[in-house]
N, C-alpha and C positions, 0 to 999 in steps of 0.2 A: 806363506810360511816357509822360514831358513829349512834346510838341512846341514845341520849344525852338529857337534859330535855328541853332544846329547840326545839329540833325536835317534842318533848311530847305534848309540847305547841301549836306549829303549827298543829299538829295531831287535839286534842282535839278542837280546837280553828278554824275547818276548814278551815286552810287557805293551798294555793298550796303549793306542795312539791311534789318532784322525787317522780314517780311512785313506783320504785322496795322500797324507803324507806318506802313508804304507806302500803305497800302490805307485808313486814317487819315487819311492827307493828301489822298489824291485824293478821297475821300468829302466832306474840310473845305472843298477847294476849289472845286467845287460852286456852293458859296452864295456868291454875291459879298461879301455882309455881316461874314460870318466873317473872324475874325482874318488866319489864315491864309492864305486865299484875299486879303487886301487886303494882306498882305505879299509874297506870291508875285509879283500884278500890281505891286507899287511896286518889285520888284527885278526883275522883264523889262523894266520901261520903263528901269530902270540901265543894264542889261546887253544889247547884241542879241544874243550867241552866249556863252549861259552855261555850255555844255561847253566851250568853247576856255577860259575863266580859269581860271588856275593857283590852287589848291587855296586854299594860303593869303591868296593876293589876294582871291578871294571871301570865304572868311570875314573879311577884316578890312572888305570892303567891305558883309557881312552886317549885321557888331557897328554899322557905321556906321550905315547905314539905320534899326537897333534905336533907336539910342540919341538921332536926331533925329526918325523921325517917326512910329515905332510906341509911340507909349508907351501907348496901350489895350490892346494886345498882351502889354506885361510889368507890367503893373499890377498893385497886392495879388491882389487876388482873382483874377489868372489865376494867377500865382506860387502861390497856396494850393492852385488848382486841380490844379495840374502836380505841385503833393507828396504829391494824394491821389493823383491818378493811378499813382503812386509806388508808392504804398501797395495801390491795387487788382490791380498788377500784381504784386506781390510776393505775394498774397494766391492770387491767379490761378498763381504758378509754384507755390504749397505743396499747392494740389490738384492738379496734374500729377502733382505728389511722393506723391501719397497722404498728403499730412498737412491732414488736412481739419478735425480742431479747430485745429488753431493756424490755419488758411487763415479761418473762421469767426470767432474773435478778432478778428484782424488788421481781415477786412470788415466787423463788426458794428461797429468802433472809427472804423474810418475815415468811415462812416456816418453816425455822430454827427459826425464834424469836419467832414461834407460839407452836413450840416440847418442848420449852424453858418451856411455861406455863402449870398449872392445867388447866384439864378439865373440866373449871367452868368459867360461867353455861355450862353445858356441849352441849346441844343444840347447842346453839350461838358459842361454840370451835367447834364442828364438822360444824357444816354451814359455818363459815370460811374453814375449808379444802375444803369441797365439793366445794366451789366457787376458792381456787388455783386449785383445782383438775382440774377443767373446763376450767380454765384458761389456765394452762401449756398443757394441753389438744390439744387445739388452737392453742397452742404455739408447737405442734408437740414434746414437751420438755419428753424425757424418765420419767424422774421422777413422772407425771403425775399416773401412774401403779400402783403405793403404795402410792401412797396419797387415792388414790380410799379404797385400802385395807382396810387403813388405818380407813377411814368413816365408812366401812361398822362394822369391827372390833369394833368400839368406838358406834355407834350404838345399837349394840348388847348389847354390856357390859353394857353402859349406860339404854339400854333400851327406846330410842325413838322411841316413834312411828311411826308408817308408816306414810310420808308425802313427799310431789312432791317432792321436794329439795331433798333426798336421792334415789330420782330413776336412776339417772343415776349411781349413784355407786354402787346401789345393779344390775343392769343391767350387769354392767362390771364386776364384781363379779362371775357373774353367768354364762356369756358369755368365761371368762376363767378357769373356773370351767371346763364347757360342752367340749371347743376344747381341755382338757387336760381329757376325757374322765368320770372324776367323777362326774358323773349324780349326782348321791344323795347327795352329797355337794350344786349341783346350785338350787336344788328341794327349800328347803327354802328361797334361797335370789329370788327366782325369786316371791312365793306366796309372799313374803316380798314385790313386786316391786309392784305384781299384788294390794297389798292391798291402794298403794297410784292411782289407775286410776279409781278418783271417780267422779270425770268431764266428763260433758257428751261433752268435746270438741275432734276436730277428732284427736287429740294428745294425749290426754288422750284414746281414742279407741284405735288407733295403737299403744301404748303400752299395753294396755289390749291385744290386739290381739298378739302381740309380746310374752305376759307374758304366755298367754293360751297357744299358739302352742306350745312354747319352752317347759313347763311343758309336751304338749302331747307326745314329743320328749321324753323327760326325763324319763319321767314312762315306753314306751314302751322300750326305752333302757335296762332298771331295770324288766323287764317282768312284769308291774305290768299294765298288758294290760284292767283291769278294768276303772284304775283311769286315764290311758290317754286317754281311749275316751270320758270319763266327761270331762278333758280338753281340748280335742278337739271339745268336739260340746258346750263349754262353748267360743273357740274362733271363730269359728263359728257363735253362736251369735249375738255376737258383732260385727261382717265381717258385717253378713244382718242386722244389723241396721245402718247403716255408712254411710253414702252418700257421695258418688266418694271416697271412700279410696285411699291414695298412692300408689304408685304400689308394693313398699317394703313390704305393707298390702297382697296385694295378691298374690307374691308369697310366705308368709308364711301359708298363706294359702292352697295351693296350698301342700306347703311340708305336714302342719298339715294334709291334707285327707290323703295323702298318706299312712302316718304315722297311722290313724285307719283304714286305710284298712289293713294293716300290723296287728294289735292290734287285729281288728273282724276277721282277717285266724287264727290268734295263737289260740285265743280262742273258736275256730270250727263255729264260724256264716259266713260262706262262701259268703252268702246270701250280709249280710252287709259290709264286704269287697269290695265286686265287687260294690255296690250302693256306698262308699263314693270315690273307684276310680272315678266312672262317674259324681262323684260330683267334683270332680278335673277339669274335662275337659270344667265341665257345667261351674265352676266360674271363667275360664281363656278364653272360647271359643271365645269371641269376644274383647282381650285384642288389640289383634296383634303384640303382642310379644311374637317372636318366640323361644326363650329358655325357658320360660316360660309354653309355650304351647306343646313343644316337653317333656318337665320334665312331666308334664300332664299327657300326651298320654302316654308315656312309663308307669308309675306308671298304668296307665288302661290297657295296653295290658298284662302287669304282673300278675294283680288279676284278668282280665279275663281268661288270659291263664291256672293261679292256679283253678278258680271256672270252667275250662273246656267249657268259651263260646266264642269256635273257633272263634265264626263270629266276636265277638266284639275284639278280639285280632288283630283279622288278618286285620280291619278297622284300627285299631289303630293304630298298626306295618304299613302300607303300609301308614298310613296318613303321622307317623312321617320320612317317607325316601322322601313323598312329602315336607312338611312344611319345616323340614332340611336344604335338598338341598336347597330351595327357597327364604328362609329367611336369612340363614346364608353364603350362597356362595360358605360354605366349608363342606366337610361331620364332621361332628361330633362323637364322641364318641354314642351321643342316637341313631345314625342312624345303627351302625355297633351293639348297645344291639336290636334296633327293624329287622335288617334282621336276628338276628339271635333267633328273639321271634316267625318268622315268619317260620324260620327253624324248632323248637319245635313245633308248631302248627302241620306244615306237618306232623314230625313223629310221633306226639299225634293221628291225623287222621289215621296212617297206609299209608298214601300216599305216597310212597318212591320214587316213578319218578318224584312226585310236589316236593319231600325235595331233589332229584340232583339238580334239577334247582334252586332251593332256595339255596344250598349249594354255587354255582358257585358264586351267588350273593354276600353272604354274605365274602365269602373270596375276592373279588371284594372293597365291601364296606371298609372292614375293611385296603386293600393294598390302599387306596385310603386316609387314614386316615393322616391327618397333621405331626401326629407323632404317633411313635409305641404305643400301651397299653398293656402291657406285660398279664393282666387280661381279656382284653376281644379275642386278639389272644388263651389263652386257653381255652375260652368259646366256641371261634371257633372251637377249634380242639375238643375239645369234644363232641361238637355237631353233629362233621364230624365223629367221630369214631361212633356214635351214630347210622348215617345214614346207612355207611357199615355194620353195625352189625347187622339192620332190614333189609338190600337185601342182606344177608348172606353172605357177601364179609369179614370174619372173620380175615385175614390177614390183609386188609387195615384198618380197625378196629384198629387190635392191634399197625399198624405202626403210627394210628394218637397217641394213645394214647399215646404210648413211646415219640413220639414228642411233646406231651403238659407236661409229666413229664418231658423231659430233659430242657422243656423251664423252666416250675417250680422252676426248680433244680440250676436256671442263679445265 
């Protein structure tokens, strides 16, 4: 839908109009620069009390002002613009409708007639992408991927500022950044994302919280294990001021302790490591969601077992073979990493007749396992060559060992 000087009229002039076009205007108005915002201020400075004019006097006093001294306003290519707009909004009511191929046509068509134009005003051209981006999105439609690019690219260059409307594209930006491994590429679009969640609504939280943790990610990946625990207890924060967050909120949360527990061992605070794993445990403990909670525990019997507090490992590890089995029906991959944290424990202690029997277990657990894990079976065997090697059985030692290199070697 245009922003046209009728719509200006109805604006000014309080009278109804579509929500998302109101919320359009007041967004445009904002920027001095913009169309809009320099039509608004040249028609207050007409007018002192623009609710007292009668209806029609305003509009013809509108068309006037249009037609002497906004003419950047209704130029070609804003007039193009307003008819894609047209077009993206028509495109937008056919996925309401559940008609998501013709919704898909319509945007994929109007796309090409939008590449067509300058990106002018630049703003109002990228907010069109972002809304086919969103669209075709909907629409399950491939091409949705580089439209996204496409925003965040034209943002950049342009130099818009951070605002809601580009968060989902600098999200997806950053999201395929990170599962294509280049951390320090997603580090800025993500601050970029973090700078539009200035709403203190719980959407605006759980992307704050989103934006936080994935940065704690980011930095730890890059060893820059100062600056992800600021991001981490920055999304933290924001966790404890939330009321009932999503659950998508806490398990990122969930990930983010982990992640500076990892961050406080690299950087020798052993201390702090083991406290934000049990802060893991504390802010999933009564979810009752059991992958959730098993992700938890394992991250706490890790940096217990690292900070050397048997007791708290060896809880953890025997919680998550309880919770596991109980919750999930099947054994799991955490359950065959906790029988065999609980194996390390034994031989951390020197207990070697506690780690055969923990042994037995843990190859139990893992032949038990839905399907093969080519990484945690070598975890097995090396933990098993591990055991013979401390009750001095040096041969069955060396024969685990050769069998977790020749599995290596698959």
């Amino acid at each position: 839908m245009k922003i046209g000087v009728e719509e200006l009229c109805a604006y000014v002039a309080g009278s109804d109009m579509d929500e998302e076009l109101r919320w359009r205007i007041n967004d445009e108005k904002q920027d001095p620069e913009s169309p809009v915002s320099q039509w608004l201020t040249s028609f207050y400075h007409k007018c002192e009390d623009p609710l007292a004019v009668d209806w029609q006097q305003l509009f013809t006093m509108c068309l006037a002002t249009e037609s002497t001294e906004d003419q950047e306003f209704s130029d070609g290519d804003e007039a193009a613009l307003n008819e894609v707009d047209q077009y993206v909004s028509r495109g937008e009511e056919l996925i309401r409708q559940e008609r998501r191929r013709e919704a898909a046509d319509i945007l994929s068509e109007v796309y090409a007639r939008l590449s067509e134009l300058p990106v002018s005003p630049a703003e109002y051209a990228v907010r069109l992408r972002d809304r086919i981006a969103r669209g075709l999105e909907r629409c399950q439609h491939q091409s949705a991927n580089a439209i996204y690019k496409e925003v965040v690219k034209l943002a950049i260059e342009y130099a818009i500022p951070p605002q809601a409307f580009l968060r989902r594209a600098f999200f997806f930006s950053a999201s395929d950044a990170i599962s294509s491994l280049q951390y320090r590429e997603a580090i800025p679009h993500l601050q970029f994302a973090l700078q539009t969640c200035l709403e203190n609504t719980v959407t605006d939280k759980a992307d704050a919280i989103y934006s936080s943790s994935q940065l704690c990610v980011c930095y730890q990946r890059i060893a820059e294990h100062e600056l992800a625990v600021e991001s981490g207890r920055k999304a933290i924060d924001v966790f404890q001021s939330t009321e009932h967050p999503p659950e998508r909120s806490i398990r990122q949360i969930v990930d983010c302790c982990a992640v500076m527990g990892e961050a406080n061992f690299a950087i020798g605070r052993f201390a702090d490591a083991h406290y934000w794993s049990h802060e893991v445990v504390r802010y999933v403990i009564d979810t009752g969601n059991g992958p959730v909670l098993t992700d938890a525990l394992t991250s706490l019997g890790v940096a217990a077992l690292m900070a050397e507090d048997f007791d708290s490992a060896t809880n953890a590890f025997n919680r998550i073979l309880r919770v596991d089995c109980d919750d999930l029906g099947e054994t799991s991959r955490r359950s065959c990493i906790a029988a065999n944290g609980l194996l390390a424990v034994s031989i951390a202690k020197g207990n070697i007749a506690e780690a055969f029997d923990v042994l037995d277990k843990a190859e139990d657990v893992y032949h038990r396992l839905p399907l093969p894990h080519r990484d945690l079976w070598i975890l097995t065997l090396n933990n098993k060559a591990s055991v013979y090697f401390e009750a001095g059985n040096l041969t069955a030692s060396e024969s685990a060992l050769q069998e977790a290199m020749n599995y290596d070697d698959r």
